[in-house]
C-alpha positions as CSV (number, residue, x, y, z in Angstrom):
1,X,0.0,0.0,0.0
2,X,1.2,3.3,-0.6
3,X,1.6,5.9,1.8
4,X,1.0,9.5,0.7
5,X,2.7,12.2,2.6
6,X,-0.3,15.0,4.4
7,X,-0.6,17.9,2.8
8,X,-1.8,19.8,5.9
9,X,1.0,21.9,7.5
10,X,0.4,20.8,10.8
11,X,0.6,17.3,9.8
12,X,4.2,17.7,8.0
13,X,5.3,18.8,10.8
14,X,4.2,16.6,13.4
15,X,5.6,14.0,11.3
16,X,8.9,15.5,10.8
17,X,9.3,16.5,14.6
18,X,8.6,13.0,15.5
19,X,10.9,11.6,13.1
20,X,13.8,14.0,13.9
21,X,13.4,13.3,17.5
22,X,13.4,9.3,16.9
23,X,16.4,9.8,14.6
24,X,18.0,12.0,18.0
25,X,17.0,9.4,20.6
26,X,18.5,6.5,18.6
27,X,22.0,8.3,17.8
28,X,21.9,9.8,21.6
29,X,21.3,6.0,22.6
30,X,23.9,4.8,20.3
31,X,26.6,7.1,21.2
32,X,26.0,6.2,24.5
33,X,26.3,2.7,24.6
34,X,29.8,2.7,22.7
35,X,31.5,4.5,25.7
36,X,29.7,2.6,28.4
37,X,31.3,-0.7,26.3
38,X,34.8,0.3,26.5
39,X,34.3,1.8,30.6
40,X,33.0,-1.6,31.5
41,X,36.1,-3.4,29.2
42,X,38.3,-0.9,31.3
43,X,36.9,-1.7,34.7
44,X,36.8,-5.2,34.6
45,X,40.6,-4.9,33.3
46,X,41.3,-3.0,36.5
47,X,39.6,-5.6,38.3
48,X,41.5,-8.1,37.4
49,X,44.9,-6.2,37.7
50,X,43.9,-5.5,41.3
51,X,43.5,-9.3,41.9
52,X,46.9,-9.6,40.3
53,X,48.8,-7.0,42.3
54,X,46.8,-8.5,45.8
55,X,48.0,-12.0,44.5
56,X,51.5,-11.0,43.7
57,X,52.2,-9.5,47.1
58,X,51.5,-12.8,49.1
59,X,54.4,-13.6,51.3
60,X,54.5,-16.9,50.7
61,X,53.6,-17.5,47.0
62,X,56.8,-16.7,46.3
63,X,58.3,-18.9,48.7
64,X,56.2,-22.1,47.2
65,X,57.2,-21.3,44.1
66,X,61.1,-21.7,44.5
67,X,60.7,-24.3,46.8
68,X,58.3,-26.8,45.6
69,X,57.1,-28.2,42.0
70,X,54.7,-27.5,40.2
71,X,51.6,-29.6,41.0
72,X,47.4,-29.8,41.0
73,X,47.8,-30.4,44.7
74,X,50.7,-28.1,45.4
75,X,50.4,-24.9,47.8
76,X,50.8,-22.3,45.3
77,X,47.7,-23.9,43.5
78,X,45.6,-23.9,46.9
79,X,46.4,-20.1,46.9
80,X,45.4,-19.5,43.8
81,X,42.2,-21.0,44.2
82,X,41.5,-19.8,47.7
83,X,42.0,-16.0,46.0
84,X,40.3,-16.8,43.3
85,X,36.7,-18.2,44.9
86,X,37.1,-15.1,47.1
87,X,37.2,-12.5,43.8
88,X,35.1,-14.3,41.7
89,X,38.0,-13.8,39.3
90,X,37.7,-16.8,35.9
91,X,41.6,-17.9,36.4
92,X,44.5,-17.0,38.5
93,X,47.8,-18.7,36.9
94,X,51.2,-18.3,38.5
95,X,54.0,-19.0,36.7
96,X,57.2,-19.1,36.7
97,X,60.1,-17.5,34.9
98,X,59.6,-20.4,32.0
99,X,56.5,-19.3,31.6
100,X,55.4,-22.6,32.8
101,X,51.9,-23.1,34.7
102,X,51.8,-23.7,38.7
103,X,48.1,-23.1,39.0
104,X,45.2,-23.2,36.8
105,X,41.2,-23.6,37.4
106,X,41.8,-27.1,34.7
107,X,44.4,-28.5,37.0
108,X,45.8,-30.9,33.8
109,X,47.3,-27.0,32.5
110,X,49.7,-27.0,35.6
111,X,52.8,-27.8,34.3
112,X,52.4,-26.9,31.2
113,X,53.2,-23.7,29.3
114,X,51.0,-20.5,29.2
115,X,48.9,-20.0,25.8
116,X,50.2,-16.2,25.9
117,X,52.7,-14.9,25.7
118,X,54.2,-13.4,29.4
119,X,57.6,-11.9,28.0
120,X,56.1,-8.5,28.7
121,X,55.2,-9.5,33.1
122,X,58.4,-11.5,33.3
123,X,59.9,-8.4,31.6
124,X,59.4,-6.4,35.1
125,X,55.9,-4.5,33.5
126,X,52.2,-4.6,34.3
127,X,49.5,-5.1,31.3
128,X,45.9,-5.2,30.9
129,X,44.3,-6.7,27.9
130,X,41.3,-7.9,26.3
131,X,42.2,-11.3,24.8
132,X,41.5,-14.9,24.3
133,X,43.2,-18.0,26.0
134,X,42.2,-21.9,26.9
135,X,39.0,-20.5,28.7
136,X,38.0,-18.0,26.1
137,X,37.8,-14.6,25.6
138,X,38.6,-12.9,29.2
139,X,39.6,-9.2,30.3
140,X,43.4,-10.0,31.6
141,X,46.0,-8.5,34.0
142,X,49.4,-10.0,34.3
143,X,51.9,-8.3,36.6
144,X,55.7,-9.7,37.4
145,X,56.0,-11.8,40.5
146,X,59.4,-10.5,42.9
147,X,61.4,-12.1,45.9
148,X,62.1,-9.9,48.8
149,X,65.4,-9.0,46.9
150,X,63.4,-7.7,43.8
151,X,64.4,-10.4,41.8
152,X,61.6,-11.5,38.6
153,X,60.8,-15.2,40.2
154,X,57.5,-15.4,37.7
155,X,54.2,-13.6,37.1
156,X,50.6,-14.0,38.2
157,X,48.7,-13.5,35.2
158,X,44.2,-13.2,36.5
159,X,41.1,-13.1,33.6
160,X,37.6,-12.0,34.8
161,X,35.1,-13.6,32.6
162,X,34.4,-11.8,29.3
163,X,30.9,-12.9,29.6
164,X,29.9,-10.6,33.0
165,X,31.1,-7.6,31.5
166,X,28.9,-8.4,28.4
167,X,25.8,-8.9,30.3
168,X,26.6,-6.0,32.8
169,X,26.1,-4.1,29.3
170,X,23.4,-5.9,28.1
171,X,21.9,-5.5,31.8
172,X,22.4,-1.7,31.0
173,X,20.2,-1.4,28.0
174,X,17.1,-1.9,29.1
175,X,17.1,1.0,31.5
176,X,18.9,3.2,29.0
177,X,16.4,2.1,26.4
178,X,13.9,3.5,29.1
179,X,15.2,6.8,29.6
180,X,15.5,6.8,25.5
181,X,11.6,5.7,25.4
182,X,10.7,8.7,27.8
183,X,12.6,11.1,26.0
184,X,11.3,10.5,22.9
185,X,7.5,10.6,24.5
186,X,8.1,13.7,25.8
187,X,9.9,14.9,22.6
188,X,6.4,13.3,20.7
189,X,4.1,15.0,23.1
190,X,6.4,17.9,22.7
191,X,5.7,18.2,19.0
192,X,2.1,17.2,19.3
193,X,1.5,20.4,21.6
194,X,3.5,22.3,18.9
195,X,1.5,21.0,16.0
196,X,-1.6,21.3,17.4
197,X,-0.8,24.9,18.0
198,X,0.3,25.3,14.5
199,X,-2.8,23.9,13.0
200,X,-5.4,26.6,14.9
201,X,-2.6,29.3,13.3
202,X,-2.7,28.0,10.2
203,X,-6.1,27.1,10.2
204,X,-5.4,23.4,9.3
205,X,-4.6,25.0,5.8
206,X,-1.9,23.0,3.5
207,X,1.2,24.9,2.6
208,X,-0.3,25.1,-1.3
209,X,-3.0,26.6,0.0
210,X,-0.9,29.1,2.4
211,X,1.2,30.3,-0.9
212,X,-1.8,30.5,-2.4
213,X,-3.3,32.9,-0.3
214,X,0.2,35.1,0.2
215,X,-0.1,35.7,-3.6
216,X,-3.6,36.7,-3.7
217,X,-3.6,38.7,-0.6
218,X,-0.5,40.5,-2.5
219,X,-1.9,40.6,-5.5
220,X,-5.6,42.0,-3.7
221,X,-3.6,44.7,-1.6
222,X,-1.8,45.8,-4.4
223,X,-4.7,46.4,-6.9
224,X,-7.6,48.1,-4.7
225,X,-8.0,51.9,-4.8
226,X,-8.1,51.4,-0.9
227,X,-4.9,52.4,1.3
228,X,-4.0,49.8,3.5
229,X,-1.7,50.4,6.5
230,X,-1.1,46.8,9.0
231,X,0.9,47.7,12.2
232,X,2.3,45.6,14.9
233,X,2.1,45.7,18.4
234,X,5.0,48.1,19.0
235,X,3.2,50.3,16.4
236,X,5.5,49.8,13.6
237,X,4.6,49.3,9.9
238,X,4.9,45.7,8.8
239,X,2.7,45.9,5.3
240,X,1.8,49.0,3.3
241,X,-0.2,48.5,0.1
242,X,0.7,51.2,-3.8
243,X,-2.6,53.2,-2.5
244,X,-1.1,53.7,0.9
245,X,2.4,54.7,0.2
246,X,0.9,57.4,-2.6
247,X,-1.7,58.8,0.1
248,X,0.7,59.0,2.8
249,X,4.0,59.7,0.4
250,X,6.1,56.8,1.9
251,X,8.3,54.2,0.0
252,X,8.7,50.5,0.4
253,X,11.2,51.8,3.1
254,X,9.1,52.8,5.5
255,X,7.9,49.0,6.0
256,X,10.1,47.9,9.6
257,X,10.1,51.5,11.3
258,X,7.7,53.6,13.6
259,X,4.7,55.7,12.4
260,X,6.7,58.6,14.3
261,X,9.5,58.0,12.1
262,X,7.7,58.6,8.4
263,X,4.9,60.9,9.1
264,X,5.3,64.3,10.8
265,X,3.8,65.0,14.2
266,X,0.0,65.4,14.3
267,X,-3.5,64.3,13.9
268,X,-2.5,61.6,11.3
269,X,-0.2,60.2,13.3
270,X,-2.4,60.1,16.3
271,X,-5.1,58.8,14.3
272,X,-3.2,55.8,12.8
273,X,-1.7,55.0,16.1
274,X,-5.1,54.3,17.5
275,X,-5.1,57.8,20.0
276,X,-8.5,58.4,18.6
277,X,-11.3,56.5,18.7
278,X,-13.9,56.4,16.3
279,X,-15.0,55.5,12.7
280,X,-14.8,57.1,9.6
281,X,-12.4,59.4,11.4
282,X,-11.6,62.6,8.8
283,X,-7.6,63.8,8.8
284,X,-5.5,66.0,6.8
285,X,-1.9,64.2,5.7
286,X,0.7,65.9,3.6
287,X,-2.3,68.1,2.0
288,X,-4.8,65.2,1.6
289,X,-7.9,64.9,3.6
290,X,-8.3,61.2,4.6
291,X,-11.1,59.3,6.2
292,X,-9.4,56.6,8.4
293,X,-10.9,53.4,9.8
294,X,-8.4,51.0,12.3
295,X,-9.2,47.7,13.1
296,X,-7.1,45.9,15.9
297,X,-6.1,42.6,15.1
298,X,-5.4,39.7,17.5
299,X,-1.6,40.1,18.1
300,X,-1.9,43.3,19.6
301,X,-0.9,45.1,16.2
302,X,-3.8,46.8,14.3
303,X,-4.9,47.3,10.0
304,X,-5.6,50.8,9.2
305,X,-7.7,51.5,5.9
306,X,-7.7,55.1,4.0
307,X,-9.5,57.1,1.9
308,X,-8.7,59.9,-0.5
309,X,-11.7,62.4,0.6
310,X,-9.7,65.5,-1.0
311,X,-11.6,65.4,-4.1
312,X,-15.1,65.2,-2.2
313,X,-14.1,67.6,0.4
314,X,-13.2,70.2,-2.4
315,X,-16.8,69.4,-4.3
316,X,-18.2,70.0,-0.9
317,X,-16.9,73.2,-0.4
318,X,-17.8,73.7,-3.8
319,X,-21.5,72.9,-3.1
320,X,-21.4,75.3,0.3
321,X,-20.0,78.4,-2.6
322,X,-22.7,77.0,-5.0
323,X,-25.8,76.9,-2.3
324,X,-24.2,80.6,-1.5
325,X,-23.9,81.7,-4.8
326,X,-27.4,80.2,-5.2
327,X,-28.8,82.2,-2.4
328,X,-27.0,84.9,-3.7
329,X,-28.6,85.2,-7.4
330,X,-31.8,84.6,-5.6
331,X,-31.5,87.6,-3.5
332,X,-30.6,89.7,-6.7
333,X,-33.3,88.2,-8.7
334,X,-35.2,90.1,-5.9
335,X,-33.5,92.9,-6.4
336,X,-33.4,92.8,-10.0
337,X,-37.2,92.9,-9.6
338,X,-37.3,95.7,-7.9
339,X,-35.3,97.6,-9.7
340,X,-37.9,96.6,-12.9
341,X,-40.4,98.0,-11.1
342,X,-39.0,101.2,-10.4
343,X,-38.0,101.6,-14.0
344,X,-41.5,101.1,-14.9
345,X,-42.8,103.5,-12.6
346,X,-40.5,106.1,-14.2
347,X,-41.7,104.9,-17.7
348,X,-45.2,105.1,-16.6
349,X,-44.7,108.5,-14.8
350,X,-43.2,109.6,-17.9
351,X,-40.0,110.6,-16.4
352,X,-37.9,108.9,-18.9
353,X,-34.3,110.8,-18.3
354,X,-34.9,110.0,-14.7
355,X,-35.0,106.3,-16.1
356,X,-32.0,106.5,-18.1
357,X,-29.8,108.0,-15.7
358,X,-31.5,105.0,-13.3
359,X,-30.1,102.2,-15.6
360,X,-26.8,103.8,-16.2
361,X,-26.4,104.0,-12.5
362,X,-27.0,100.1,-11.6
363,X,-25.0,99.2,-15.0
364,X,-21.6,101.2,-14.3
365,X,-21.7,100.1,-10.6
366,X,-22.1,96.1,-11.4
367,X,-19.0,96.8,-14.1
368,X,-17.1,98.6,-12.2
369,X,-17.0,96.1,-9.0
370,X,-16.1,92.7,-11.7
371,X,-13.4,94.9,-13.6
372,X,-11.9,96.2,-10.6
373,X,-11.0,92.5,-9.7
374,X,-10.1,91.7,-13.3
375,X,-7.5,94.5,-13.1
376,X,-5.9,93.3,-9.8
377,X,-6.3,89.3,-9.7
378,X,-5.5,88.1,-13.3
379,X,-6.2,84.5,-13.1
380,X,-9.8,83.9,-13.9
381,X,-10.3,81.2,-11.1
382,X,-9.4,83.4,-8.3
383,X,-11.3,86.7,-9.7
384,X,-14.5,84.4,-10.1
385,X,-14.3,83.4,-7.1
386,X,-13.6,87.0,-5.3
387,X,-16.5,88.2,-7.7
388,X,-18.8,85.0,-6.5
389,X,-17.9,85.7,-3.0
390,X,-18.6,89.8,-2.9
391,X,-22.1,88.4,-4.1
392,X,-22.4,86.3,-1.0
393,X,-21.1,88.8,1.3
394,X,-23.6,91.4,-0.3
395,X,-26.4,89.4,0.6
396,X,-25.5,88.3,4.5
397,X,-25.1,92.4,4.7
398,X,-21.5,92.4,4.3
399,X,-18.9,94.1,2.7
400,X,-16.0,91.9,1.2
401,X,-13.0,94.6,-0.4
402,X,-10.1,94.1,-2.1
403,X,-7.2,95.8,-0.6
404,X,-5.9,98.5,-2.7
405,X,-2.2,96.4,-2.2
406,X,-3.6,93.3,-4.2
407,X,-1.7,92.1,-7.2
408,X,-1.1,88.9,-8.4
409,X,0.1,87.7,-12.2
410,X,-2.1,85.8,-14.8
411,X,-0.6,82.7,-14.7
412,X,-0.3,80.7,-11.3
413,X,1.0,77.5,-11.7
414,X,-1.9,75.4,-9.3
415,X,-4.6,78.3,-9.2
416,X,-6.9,75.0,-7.5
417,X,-4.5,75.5,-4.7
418,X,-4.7,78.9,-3.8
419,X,-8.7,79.0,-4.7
420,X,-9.0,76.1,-1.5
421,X,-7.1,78.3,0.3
422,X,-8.4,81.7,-0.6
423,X,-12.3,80.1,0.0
424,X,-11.8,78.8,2.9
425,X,-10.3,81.6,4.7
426,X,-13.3,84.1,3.1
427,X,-15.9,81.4,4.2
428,X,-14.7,81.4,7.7
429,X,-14.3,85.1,7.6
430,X,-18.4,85.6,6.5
431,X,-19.3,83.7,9.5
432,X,-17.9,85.6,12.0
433,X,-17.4,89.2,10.7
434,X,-19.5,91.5,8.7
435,X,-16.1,93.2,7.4
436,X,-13.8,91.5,5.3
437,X,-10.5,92.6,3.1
438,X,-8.9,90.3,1.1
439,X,-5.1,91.4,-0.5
440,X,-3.1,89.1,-2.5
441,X,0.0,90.0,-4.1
442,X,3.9,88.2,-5.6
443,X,6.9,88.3,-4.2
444,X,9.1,87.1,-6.9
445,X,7.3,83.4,-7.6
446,X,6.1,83.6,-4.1
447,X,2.2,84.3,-3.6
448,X,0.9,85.8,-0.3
449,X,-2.7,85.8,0.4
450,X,-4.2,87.8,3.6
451,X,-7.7,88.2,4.8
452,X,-8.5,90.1,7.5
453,X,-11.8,90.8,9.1
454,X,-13.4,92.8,12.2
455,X,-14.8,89.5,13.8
456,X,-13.6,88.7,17.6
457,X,-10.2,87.7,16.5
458,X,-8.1,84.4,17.6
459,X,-7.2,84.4,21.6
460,X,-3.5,84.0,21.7
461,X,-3.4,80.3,23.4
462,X,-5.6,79.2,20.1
463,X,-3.9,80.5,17.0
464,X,-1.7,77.1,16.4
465,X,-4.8,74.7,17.8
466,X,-7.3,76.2,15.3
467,X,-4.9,74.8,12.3
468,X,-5.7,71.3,13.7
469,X,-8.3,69.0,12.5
470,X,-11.3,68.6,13.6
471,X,-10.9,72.2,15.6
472,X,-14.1,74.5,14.8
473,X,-16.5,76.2,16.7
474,X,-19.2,75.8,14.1
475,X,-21.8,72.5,13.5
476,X,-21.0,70.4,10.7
477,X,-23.0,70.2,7.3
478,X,-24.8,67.4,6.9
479,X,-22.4,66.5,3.5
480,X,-19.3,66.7,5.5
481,X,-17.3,67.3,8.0
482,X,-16.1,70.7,10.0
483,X,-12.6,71.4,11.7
484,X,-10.9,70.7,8.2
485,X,-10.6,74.4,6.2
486,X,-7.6,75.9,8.2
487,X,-5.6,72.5,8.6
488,X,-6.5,71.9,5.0
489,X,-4.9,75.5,4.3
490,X,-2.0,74.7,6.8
491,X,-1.6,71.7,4.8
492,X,-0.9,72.9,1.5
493,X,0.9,75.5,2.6
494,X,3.6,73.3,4.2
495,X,3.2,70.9,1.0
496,X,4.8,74.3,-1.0
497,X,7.4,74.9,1.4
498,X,5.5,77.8,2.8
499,X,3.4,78.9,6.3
500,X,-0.2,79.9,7.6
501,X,-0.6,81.7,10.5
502,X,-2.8,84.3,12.2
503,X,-2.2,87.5,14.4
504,X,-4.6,90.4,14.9
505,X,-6.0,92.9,13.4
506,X,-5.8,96.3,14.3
507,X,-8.9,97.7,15.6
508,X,-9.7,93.8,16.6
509,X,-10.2,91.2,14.4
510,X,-8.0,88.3,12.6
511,X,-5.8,88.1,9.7
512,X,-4.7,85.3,8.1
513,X,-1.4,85.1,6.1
514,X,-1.2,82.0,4.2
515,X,3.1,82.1,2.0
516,X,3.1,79.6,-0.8
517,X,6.5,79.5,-2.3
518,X,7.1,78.5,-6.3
519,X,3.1,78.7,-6.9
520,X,4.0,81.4,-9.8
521,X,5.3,81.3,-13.2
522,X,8.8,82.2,-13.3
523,X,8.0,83.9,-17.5
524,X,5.9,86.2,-15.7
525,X,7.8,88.5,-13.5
526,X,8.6,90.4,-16.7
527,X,5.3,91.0,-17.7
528,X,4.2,92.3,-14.3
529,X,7.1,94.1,-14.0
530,X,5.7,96.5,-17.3
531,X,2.1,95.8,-16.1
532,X,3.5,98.2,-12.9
């Protein structure tokens, strides 16, 4: 039958834990019992060189050797034996300087010569060996035999059975195969614990199916219009989709490092960080507006998704100048009426110079107001929009100027730019003030816009909060949200290398001064040069 290999990942690697442990336990087990072999070999060789030297150093064996013969019956043969019984050692054999037997355990070897060869004992030196004689394979000793003089008389040679030290081995294993069978259930059990985890992390998926869903998770993050921003626990980025590194302006760099590191100090980075709570949450990063959402996720980390809202928060400002300029057309409709009506009276009164001096009147002063602005803000987007706006003003019963200062070329390299920021500051002035002055003039490819009003000014303590987001003292539309003009103005300013700020007026009020470096054609310092 053949055995297929699990695809799960949890299964591989249970099975390859337990194998590699099994593989460990049996080399461990292995390499163990080859040194506890050769310590029993050496022991029992000790043993029997211990017997040898005890044997030796009997005062009389050396006198019953050089005074008697050799014989099964002899004294120096009932020593032997007597020592022997009492060690448990396999032989003793004394011999003498012949090499010639004078005791044996098979008394027909007395008197004959030894099977080994004892040049090395008789030679004055000890040795210990492992070797094979007329009673098999033993673990020797042989050491010299001296008189009282030091003279070489013989040598006792003394074997311990080969066949104790091979069953104190085998006597060995099964407890060392017990230890092995405990480590390698605990290593199993081990692995079991470790696989099991594995499979709820994985999800019992196979590791097809985990590559798999890598690539389409990359290839999904990569292709929606979404930004997607996944932080760990320590709040540093660990996976930022093409969407979020063009909303936030970060590179594949920024993956590794601290949201405090890549995005300047603010609302953005407090909202991405999870220091505000809420959904839908509107911010204002590097000049975008972004609606953020965060989602914690079970590591302690946290997936942050973003939407570009700039376009819809500039169609939404759009709609608040439209619903004005609406109201505004509405009001002179009325007034347009009325000034019908008197005309007709005059007709019908017959006073008919008094009615053409009447239409000259409203004519010139409509002209003059629009071509004043032509003359002093060239671009058409921003004189529309000053034109638009003295409409609106005029019907709330105020009076939007432009400052005899103003002066700004035709061609402005982002007039969408500076027509966001322009708006916004004149819509919050019409709230608050019934006096406004707008002035906007060059300073070499530099454009300054200011817009003062007689409203109650900005207290000191507030004039850097109110460029926050989020900051207003005003309820929000029901299209959108409030808190966003000035840090949308702040915004953009900083994106040109420039500065908003406010200070006050004199007389009380506000002014706003919004720099915006290299937002002018460099062609046309020329031309308004002669134009002065």
């Amino acid at each position: 039958m053949r055995i297929h290999w699990p695809r799960r990942v949890f299964a591989q690697v249970l099975l390859t834990q337990v194998a590699i442990t099994t593989g460990v336990v049996m080399l461990v087990t292995g390499l163990s019992l080859a040194p506890l072999s050769h310590q029993l070999d050496d022991q029992a060789m000790r043993q029997a060189l211990s017997i040898a030297q005890t044997t030796a150093a009997e005062p009389g064996l050396v006198h019953h050797l050089t005074s008697t013969d050799p014989s099964p019956s002899g004294p120096v043969q009932a020593e032997a034996e007597r020592i022997r019984r009492a060690t448990g050692a396999l032989y003793i054999v004394v011999m003498d300087t012949r090499g010639v037997r004078w005791s044996h355990t098979d008394t027909r070897q007395i008197g004959k010569h030894v099977s080994t060869d004892p040049s090395t004992a008789l030679a004055g030196r000890e040795i210990m060996q492992i070797d094979n004689g007329t009673l098999g394979r033993s673990a020797r000793a042989k050491v010299p035999l001296r008189d009282r003089h030091g003279t070489i008389v013989g040598a006792v040679s003394v074997g311990m059975a080969y066949d104790s030290v091979r069953e104190r081995l085998l006597g060995t294993i099964p407890g060392l195969l017990l230890y092995a069978g405990a480590a390698l259930a605990a290593g199993v059990l081990a692995a079991l614990a470790v696989s099991r985890r594995l499979q709820r992390s994985t999800h019992g998926l196979a590791f097809a199916d985990i590559s798999a869903l890598l690539d389409e998770r990359e290839a999904m993050l990569h292709s929606i219009r979404e930004a997607v921003l996944a932080l760990d626990a320590r709040g540093r980025i660990r996976l930022l989709n093409d969407e979020a590194q063009r909303l936030l302006e970060l590179t594949q760099d920024a993956v590794g490092r601290a949201l405090g590191e890549v995005l300047p100090p603010g609302r953005a980075a407090e909202v991405l960080a999870g220091q505000v709570d809420g959904a839908d949450l509107l911010t204002v990063c590097r000049g975008r507006v972004l609606i953020a959402n965060r989602m914690p996720t079970g590591d302690g980390g946290a997936v942050v998704t973003l939407r570009d809202r700039t376009e819809l928060e500039l169609l939404g400002r759009e709609l608040d100048s439209t619903h004005g300029l609406l109201d505004a057309l509405r009001a002179q409709d009325h007034e347009h009426a009325n000034r019908l009506h008197t005309l007709l009276g005059l007709l019908e009164l017959g006073r008919h110079d008094a009615a053409m001096e009447f239409v000259a009147e409203v004519a010139h002063g409509q002209r003059a107001s629009a071509e004043q602005v032509a003359e002093r803000v060239n671009d058409p987007l921003l004189s529309a929009l000053l034109v638009g706006k003295s409409a609106i003003a005029a019907e709330r019963g105020a009076s939007l100027r432009i400052s005899p200062g103003t002066l700004l070329p035709d061609v402005v390299v982002d007039p969408r730019d500076l027509v966001t920021v322009l708006g916004n500051l004149i819509d919050n002035a019409l709230d608050v003030a019934s006096v406004i002055e707008v002035e906007l003039f060059a300073e070499g490819t530099t454009a300054v816009l200011r817009v003062s009003d007689n409203g109650p000014g900005v207290a000191p303590d507030l004039r850097e909060e109110i460029f926050t987001e989020g900051w207003s003292t005003k309820e929000s539309p029901a299209h959108r949200g409030r808190g966003l003009g000035l840090a949308l103005v702040r915004r953009l300013a900083e994106r040109y290398g420039g500065a908003a700020r406010v200070s006050a007026r004199a007389g009380g009020g506000a002014v706003f001064t919004v720099v915006l470096p290299e937002t002018l054609a460099v062609r046309q310092l020329t031309e308004v040069g002669e134009f002065q």
